[in-house]
C-alpha positions as CSV (number, residue, x, y, z in Angstrom):
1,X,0.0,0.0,0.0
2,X,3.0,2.5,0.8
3,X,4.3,4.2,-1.8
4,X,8.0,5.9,-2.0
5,X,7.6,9.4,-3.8
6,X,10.9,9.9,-4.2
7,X,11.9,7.3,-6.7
8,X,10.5,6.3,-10.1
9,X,8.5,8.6,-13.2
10,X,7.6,11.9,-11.4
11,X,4.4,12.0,-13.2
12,X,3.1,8.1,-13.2
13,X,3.8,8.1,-9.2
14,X,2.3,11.6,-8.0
15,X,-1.1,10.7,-10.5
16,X,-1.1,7.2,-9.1
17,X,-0.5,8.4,-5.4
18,X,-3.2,11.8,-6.1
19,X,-5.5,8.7,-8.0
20,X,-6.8,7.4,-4.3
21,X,-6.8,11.0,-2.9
22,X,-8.9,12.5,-5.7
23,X,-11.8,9.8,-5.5
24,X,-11.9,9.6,-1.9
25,X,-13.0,13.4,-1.7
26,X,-14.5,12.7,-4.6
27,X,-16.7,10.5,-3.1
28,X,-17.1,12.9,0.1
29,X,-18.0,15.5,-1.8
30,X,-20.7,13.3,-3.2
31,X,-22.0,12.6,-0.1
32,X,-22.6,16.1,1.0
33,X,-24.1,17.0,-2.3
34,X,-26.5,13.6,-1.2
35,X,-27.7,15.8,1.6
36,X,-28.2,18.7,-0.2
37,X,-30.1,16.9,-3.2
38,X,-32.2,14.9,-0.7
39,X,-33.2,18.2,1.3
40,X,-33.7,20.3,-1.8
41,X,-35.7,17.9,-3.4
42,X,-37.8,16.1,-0.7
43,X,-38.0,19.2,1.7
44,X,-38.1,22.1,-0.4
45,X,-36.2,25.6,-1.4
46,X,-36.2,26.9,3.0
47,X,-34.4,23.6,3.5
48,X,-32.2,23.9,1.3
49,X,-31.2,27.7,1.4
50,X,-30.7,26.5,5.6
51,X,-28.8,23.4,4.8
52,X,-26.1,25.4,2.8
53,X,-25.8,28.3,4.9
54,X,-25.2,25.5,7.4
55,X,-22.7,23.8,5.6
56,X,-21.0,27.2,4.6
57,X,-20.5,27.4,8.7
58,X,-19.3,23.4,9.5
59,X,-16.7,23.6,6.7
60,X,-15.3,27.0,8.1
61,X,-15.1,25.4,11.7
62,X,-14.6,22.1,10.5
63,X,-11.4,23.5,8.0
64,X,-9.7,24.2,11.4
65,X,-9.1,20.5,12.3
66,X,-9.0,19.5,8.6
67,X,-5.7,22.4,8.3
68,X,-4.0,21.4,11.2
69,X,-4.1,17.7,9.7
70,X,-3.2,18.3,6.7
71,X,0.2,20.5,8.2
72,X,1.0,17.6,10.3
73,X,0.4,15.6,7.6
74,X,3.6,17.5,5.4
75,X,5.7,17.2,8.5
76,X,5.2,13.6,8.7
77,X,6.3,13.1,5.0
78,X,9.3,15.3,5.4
79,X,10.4,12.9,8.6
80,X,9.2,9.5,6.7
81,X,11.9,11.0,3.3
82,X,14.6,11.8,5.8
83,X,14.0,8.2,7.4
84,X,13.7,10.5,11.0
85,X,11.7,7.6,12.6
86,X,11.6,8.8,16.2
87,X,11.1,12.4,15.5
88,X,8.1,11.2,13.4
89,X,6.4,9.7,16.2
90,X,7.1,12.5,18.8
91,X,5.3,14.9,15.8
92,X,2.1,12.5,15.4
93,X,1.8,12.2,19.3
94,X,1.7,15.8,19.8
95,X,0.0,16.4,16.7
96,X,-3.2,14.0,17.8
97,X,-3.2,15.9,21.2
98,X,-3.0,19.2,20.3
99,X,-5.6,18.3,17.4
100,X,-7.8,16.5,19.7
101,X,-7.6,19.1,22.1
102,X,-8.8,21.7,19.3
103,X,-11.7,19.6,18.9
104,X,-13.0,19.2,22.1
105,X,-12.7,23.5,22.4
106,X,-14.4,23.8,19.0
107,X,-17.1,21.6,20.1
108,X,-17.8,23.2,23.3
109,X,-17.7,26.6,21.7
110,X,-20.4,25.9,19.0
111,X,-23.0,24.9,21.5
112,X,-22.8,27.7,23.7
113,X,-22.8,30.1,21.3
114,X,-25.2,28.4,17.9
115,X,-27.5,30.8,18.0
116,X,-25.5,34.8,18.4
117,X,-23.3,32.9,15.5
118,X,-26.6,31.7,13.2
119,X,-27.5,35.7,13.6
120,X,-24.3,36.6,12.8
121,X,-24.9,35.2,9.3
122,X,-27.6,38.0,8.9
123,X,-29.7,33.9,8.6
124,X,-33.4,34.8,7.9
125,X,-36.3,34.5,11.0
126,X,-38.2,31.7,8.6
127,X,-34.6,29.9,8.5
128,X,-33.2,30.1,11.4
129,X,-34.7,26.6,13.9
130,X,-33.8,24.3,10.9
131,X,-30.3,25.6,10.5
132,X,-29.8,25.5,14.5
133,X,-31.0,22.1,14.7
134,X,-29.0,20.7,11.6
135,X,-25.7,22.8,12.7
136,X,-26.2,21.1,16.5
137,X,-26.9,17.9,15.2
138,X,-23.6,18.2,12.8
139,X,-21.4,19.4,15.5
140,X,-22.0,15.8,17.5
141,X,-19.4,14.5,14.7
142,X,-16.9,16.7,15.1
143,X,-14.8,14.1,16.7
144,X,-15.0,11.8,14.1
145,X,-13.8,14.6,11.2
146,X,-10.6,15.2,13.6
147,X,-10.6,11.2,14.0
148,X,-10.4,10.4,10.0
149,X,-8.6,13.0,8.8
150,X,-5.9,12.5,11.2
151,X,-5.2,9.2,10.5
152,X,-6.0,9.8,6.6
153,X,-3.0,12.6,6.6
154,X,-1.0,10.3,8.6
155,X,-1.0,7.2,6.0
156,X,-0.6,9.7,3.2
157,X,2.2,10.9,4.5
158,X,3.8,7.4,4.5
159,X,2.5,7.1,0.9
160,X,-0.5,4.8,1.6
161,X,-3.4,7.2,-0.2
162,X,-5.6,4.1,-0.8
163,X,-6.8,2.6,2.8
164,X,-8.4,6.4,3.4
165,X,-10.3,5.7,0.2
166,X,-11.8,2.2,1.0
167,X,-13.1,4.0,4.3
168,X,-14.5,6.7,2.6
169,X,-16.2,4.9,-0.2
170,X,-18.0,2.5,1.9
171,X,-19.3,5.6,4.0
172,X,-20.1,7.4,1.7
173,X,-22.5,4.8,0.4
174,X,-23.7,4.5,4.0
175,X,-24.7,8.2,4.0
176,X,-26.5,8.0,0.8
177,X,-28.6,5.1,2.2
178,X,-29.0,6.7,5.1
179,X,-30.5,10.3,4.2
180,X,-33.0,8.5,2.1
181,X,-34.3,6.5,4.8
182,X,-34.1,9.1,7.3
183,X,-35.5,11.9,5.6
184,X,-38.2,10.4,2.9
185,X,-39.4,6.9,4.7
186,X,-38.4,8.1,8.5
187,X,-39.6,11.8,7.5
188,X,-37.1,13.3,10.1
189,X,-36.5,16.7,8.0
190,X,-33.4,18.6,8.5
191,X,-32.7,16.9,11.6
192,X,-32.5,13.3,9.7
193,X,-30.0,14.6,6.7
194,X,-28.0,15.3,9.7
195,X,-28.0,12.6,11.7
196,X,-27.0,10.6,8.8
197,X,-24.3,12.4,8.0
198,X,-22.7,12.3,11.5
199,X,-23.1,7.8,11.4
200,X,-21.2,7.8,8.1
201,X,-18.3,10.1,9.6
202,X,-18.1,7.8,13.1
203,X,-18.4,5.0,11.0
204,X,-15.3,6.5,9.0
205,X,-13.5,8.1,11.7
206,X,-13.3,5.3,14.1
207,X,-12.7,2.5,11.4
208,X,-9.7,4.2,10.0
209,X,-8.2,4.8,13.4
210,X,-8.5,1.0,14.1
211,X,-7.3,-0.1,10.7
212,X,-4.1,2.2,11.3
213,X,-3.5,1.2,14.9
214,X,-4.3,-3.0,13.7
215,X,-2.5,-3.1,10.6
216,X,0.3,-0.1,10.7
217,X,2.5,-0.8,13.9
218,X,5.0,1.4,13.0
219,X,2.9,3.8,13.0
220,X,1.5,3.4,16.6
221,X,2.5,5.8,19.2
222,X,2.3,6.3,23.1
223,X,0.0,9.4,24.7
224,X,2.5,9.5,27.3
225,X,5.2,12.5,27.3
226,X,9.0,11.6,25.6
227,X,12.6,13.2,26.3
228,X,13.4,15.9,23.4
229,X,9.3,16.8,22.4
230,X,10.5,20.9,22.7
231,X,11.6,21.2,19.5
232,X,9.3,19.0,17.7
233,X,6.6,20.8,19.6
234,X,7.7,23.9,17.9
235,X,7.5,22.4,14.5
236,X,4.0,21.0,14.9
237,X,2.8,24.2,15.9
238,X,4.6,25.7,12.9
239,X,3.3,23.3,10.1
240,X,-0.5,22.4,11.8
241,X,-0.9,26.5,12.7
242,X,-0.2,27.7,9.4
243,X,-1.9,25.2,7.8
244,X,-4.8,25.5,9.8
245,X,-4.9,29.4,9.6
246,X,-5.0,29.1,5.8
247,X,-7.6,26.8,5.9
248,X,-9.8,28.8,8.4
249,X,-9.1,32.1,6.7
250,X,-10.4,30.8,3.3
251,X,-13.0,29.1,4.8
252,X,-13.9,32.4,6.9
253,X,-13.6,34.3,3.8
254,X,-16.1,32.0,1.8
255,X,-18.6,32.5,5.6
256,X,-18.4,36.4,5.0
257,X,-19.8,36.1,1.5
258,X,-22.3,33.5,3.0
259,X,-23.6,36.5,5.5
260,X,-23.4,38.8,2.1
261,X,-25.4,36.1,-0.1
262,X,-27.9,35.6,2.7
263,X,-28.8,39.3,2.8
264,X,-30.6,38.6,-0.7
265,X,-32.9,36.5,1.0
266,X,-33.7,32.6,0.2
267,X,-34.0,32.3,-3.3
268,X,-30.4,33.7,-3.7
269,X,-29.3,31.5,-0.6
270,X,-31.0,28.4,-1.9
271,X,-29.2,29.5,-5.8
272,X,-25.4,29.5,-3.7
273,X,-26.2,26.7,-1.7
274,X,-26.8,24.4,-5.1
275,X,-24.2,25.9,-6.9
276,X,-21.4,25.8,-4.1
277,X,-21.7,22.3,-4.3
278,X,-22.0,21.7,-8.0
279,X,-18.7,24.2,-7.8
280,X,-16.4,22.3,-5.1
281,X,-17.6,19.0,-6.8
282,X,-16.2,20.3,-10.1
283,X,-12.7,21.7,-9.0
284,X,-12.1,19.6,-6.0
285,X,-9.8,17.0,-7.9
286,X,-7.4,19.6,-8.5
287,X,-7.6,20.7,-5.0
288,X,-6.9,17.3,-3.7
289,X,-3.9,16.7,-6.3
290,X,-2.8,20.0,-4.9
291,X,-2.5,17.9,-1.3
292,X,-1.0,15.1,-2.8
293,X,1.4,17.0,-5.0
294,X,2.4,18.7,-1.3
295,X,3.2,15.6,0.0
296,X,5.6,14.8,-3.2
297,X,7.6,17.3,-2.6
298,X,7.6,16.7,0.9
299,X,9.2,13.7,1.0
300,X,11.7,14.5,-2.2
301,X,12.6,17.6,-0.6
302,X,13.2,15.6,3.0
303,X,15.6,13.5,0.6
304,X,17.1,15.9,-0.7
305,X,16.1,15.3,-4.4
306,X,15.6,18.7,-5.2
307,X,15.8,17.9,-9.4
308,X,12.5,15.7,-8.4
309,X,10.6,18.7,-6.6
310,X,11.1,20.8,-10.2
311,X,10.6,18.1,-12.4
312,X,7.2,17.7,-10.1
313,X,6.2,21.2,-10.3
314,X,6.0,21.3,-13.8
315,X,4.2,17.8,-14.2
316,X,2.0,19.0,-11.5
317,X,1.0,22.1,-13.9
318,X,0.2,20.5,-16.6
319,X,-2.1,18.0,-15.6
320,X,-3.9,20.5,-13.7
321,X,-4.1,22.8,-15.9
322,X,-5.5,20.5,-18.3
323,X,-8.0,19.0,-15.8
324,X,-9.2,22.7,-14.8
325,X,-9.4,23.4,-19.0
326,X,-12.1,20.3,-19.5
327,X,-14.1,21.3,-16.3
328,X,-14.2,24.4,-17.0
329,X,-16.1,23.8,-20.5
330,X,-18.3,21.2,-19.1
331,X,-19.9,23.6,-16.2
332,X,-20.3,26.3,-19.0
333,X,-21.9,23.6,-21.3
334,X,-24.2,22.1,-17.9
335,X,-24.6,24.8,-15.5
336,X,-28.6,25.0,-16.1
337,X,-28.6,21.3,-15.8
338,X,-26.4,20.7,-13.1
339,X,-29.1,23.3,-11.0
340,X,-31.8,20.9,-12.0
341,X,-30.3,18.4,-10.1
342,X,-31.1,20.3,-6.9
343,X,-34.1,22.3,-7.4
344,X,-37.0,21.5,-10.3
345,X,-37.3,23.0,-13.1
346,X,-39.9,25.3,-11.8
347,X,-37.8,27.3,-9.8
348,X,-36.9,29.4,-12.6
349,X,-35.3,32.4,-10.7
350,X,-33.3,30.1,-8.2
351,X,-31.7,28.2,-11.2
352,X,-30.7,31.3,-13.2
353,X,-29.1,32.9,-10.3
354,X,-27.2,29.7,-9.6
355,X,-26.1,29.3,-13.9
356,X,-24.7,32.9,-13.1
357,X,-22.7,31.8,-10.4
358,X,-21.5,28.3,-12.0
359,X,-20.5,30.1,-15.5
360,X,-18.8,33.4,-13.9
361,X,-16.6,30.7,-11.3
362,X,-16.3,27.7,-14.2
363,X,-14.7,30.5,-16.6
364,X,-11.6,30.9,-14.1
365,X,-10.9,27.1,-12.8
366,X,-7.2,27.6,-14.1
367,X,-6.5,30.4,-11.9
368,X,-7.6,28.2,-9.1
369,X,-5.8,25.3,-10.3
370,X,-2.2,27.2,-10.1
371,X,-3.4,28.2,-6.3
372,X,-3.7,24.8,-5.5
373,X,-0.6,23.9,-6.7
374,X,1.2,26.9,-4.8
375,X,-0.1,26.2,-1.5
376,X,1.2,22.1,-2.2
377,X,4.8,23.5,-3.2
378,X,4.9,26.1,-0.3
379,X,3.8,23.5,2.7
380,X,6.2,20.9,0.8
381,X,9.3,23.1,0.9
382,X,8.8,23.8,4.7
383,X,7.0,27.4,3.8
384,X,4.0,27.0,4.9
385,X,3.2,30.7,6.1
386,X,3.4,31.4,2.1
387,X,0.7,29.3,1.6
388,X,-1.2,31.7,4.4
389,X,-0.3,34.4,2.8
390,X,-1.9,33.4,-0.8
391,X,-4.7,32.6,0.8
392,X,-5.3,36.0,2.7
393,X,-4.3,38.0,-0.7
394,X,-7.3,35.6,-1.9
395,X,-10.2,35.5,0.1
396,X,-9.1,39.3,1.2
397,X,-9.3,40.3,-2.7
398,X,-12.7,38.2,-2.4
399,X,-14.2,39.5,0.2
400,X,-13.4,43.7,-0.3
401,X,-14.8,43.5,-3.7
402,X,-17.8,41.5,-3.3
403,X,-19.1,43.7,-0.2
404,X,-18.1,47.0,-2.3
405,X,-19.6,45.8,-5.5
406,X,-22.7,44.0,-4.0
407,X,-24.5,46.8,-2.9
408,X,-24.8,48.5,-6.6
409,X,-28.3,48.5,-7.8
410,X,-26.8,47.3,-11.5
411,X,-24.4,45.0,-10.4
412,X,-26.1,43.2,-7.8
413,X,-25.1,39.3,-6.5
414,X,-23.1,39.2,-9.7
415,X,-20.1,41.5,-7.7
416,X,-19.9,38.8,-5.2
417,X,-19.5,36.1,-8.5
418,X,-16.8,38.3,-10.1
419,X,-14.8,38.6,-7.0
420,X,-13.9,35.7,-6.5
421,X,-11.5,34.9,-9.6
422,X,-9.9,37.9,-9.3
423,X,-8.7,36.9,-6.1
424,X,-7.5,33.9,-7.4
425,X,-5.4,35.4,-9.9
426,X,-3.6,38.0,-7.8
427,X,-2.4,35.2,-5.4
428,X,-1.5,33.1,-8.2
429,X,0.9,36.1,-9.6
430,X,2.4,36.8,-6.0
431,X,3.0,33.0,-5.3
432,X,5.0,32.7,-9.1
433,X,6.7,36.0,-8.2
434,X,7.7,34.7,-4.9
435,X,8.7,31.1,-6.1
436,X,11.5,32.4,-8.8
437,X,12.6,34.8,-6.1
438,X,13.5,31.4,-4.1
439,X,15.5,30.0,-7.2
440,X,17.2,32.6,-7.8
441,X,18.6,33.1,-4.3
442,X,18.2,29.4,-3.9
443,X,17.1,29.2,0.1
444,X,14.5,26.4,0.2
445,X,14.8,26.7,3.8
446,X,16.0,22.7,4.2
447,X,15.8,22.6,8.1
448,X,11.9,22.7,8.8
């Protein structure tokens, strides 16, 4: 199942080590989308404009855990390519406490203070008991998300991307099952898409966790305190804080628009919460091949094969870039269809609003693409605040524009739309800008 990244054809090993990572999210993205079809279809357009407001809020919380993993994760690879085998395990003990303890806080935090942070989101009166209830429901899980994606980042990191798929798959299928039953033969409404949702992520979580512990003793490690843990304390704050900062700040980023979009009221919510999905679904592969191709260089550049982290880089570009090309045509092709999948084809204004959306984003999926990329190469080369920094000159870009343009009469919803690729492509120009400034002075920063 392991994999070493470090020898063999650059591009046949990073697509067959990406391959595992790309349908596993694949299939997770699937499974949220089978809540949101299920709601908007069996519960209405209210449901559905709740459900993805919702969502918007569980990934920004839920990005925190998922960004501290996915450091760690990079940190682990860089210790597996050096062959560092007992500073690895000091980093994925402290890394599993310091994540679980962030779970436990998050956890406590969202149900004290649901409600002031539902209103926050400017959510509409009619709206508001079916987010609160599918948001408190949700929040039961959390422990699983930290649980799986732990030990997902963990046997990645070691170059096993497949195990984390089987789990996935299988729960993903459970989840399917699961909303239908709940929600059309139990008739348990919001609270049932929920509920189904948080089985398939213990069901995940807790599997994966005894598969690695079971089958991967090398990869077992003691709760109790070891002799030398200062300094690979400071590294696991370095690599999961920045990681988890960028995640949270795009995610927050992508909560403020939420709070913009739901001030145009619940046609225009239920129009982003469709088209959110039909829009992560569609670029998430080079997303996820952006994590894998992080963990690439990671090891190589733990090895010290630094003619294997260029030759990556450009691989990595082109078979983005040509992904991002071909999804980019199909959403423009689809979009109207794609809508139809979540609302019916009476819902005229909802679907036009959400073709808006999908067409404006789908137009730009390269500039993304290259982001995605950058923040892999920057957490790889033991630079992770770089990838921070993208991300804030993103979402910031984002986020001024679409709250300045929003507000005039002729440009309307579509300012929050246009916003968003312009972001991308002014972090894409400082992350090349920055990258050939590295060359040329040649500090790669070796010593994490």
């Amino acid at each position: 199942m392991k994999k070493d990244l470090t020898q063999g054809n650059v591009t046949k090993n990073m697509l067959l080590f990406a391959g595992p990572m790309i349908l596993g999210n694949l299939l997770q993205q699937f499974y949220n989308i089978a809540d949101t079809l299920v709601v908007g279809r069996f519960l209405g357009p209210d449901a559905l404009a709740a459900v993805g407001s919702a969502y918007t809020l569980m990934t920004f919380l839920t990005s925190i855990l998922i960004g501290m993993a996915m450091g760690s994760g990079a940190l682990f690879s860089y210790y597996f390519g050096r062959k560092e085998e007992a500073r690895m395990k000091s980093a994925m003990r402290l890394s599993f406490l310091l994540i679980g303890g962030t779970t436990v806080l998050l956890n406590l935090l969202v149900m004290a203070f649901c409600r002031p942070i539902l209103r926050l989101l400017q959510t509409p009166d009619e709206l508001m008991e079916m987010m609160h209830t599918y948001v408190w429901i949700i929040f039961m899980g959390l422990i699983f998300v930290f649980l799986y994606n732990y030990f997902a980042y963990l046997l990645r990191a070691v170059g096993n991307s497949v195990v984390p798929l089987y789990f996935l798959g299988s729960t993903a299928l459970l989840n399917i099952a699961l909303d239908l039953v709940f929600v059309i033969v139990f008739q348990w409404g919001i609270a049932g898409a929920a509920a189904a949702t948080v089985i398939a992520q213990a069901v995940s979580g807790l599997g994966l966790m005894a598969y690695t512990w079971a089958k991967e003793p090398k990869l077992r490690f003691r709760l109790r305190k070891a002799p030398g843990e200062k300094a690979s304390m400071a590294e696991i704050l370095r690599f999961s804080f920045s990681s988890s900062v960028q995640q949270s700040v795009m995610n927050f980023g992508i909560l403020l628009i939420q709070g913009l979009v739901n001030s145009f009221g619940p046609v225009v919510m239920a129009a982003f919460a469709a088209a959110v999905k039909i829009d992560s679904f569609a670029y998430m592969p080079a997303q996820e091949f952006g994590n894998a191709f992080s963990l690439f260089i990671s090891q190589n550049f733990g090895a010290g094969r630094d003619d294997r982290v260029k030759q990556g880089m450009r691989s990595a570009l082109r078979v983005s870039m040509a992904f991002c090309l071909a999804v980019s045509l199909l959403i423009f092709l689809f979009a109207p269809y794609l809508m139809m999948l979540f609302v019916s084809p009476e819902e005229t204004e909802i679907i036009a609003v959400g073709v808006g959306y999908l067409r404006i984003e789908g137009a730009f999926y390269c500039g993304i693409g290259i982001l995605f990329l950058l923040y892999g190469y920057y957490r790889g080369i033991n630079r992770p605040e770089m990838s921070l920094v993208l991300t804030v000159i993103s979402l910031g870009t984002r986020v001024l524009l679409a709250y300045a343009l929003a507000p005039v009469p002729v440009i309307g919803v579509y300012g929050i739309w246009s916003a968003i690729p312009i972001g991308w492509l002014l972090a894409d120009i400082t992350g090349i800008l920055y990258r050939k400034k590295i060359e040329k002075t040649h500090t790669g920063g070796r010593n994490p």
